[in-house]
C-alpha positions as a printed NumPy array, in Angstrom:
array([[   0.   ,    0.   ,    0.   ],
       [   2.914,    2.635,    0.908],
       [   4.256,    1.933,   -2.823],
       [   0.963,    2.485,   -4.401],
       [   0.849,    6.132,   -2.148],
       [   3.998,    6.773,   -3.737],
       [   3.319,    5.899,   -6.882],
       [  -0.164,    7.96 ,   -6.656],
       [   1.802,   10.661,   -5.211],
       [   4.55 ,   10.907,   -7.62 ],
       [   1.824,   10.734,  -10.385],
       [  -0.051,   13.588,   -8.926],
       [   3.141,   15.975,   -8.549],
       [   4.102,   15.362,  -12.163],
       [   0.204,   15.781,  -13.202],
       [   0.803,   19.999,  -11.267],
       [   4.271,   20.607,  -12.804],
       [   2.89 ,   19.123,  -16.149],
       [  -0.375,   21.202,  -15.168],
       [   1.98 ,   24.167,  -14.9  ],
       [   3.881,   24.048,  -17.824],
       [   0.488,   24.279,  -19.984],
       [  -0.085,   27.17 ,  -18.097],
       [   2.82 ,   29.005,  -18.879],
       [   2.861,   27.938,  -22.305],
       [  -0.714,   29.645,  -22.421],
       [   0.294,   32.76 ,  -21.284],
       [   3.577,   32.439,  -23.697],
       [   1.224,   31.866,  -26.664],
       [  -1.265,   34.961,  -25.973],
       [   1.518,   37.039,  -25.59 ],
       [   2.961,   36.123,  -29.091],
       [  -0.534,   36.717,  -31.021],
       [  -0.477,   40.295,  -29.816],
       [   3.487,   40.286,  -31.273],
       [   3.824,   41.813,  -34.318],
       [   7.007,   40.895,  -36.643],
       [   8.414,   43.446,  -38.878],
       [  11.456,   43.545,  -41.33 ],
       [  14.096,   45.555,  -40.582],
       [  15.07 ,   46.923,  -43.971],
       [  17.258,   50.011,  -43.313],
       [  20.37 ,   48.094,  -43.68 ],
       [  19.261,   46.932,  -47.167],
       [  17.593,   50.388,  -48.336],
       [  21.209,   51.691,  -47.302],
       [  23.202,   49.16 ,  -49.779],
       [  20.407,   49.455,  -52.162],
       [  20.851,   53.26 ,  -52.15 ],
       [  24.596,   52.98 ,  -52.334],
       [  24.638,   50.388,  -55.417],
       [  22.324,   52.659,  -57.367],
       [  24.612,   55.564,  -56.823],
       [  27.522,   53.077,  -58.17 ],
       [  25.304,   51.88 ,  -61.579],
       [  24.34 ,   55.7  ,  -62.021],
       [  28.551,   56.144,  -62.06 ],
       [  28.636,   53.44 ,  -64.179],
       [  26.225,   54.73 ,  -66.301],
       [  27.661,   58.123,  -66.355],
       [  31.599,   56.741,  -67.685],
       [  29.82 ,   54.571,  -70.465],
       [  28.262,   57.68 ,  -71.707],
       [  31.194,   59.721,  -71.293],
       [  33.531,   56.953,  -73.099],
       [  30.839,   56.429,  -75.882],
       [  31.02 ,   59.862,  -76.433],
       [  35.024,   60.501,  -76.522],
       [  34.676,   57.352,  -79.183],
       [  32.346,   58.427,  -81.318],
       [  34.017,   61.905,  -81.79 ],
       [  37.165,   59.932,  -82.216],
       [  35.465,   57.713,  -85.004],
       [  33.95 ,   61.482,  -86.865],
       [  37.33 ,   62.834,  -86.461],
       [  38.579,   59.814,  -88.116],
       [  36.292,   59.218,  -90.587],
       [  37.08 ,   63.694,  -91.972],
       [  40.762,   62.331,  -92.021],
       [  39.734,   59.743,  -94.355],
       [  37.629,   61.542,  -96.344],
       [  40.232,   64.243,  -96.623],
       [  42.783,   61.376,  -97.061],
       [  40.892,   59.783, -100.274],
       [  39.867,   63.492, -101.867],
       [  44.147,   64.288, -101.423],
       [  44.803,   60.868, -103.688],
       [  42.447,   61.712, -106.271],
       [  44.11 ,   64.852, -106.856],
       [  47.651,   63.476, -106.705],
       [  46.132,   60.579, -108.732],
       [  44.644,   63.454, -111.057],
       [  47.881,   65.376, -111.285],
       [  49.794,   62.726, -112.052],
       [  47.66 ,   61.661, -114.839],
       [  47.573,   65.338, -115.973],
       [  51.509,   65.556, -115.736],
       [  51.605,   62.579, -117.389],
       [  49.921,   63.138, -120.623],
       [  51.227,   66.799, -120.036],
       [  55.142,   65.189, -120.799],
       [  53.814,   62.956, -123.772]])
């Protein structure tokens, strides 16, 4: 009989801490439904910010570069133009010296 009391008794103190433990969940659980979770973005609006500054540099050289090239490629096609229009005259001068001598 003193083993059964034991046994009963044992049972019943784990039934209150179990008992307990429910209890304190609860009140855990309605405190998180009245917790609200929100993102902390600041730290990713700040590298956001700072990459689109970068891309608008980026931006900005290829421009600049495109440009510098295609005045380089104008000045470079006059000096061609002028090169070709300075062969036909030699060309022409030399045919008119040419049939000049004979």
């Amino acid at each position: 009989m003193a083993k059964l009391e034991q046994i009963t008794e044992l049972l019943v103190n784990e039934l209150r801490d179990f008992e307990r433990g429910i209890e304190r969940l609860e009140r855990l659980n309605e405190g998180l439904r009245d917790t609200t979770v929100q993102m902390d973005l600041t730290e990713l609006k700040s590298l956001l910010d700072e990459h689109q500054k970068k891309m608008a540099d980026h931006q900005n050289t290829i421009r600049q570069f495109g440009n510098v090239f295609e005045n380089g490629v104008k000045r470079i096609k006059s000096y061609f133009i002028w090169l070709i229009v300075v062969c036909v005259f030699c060309l022409g001068f030399s045919v008119v010296l040419v049939i000049g001598v004979f």
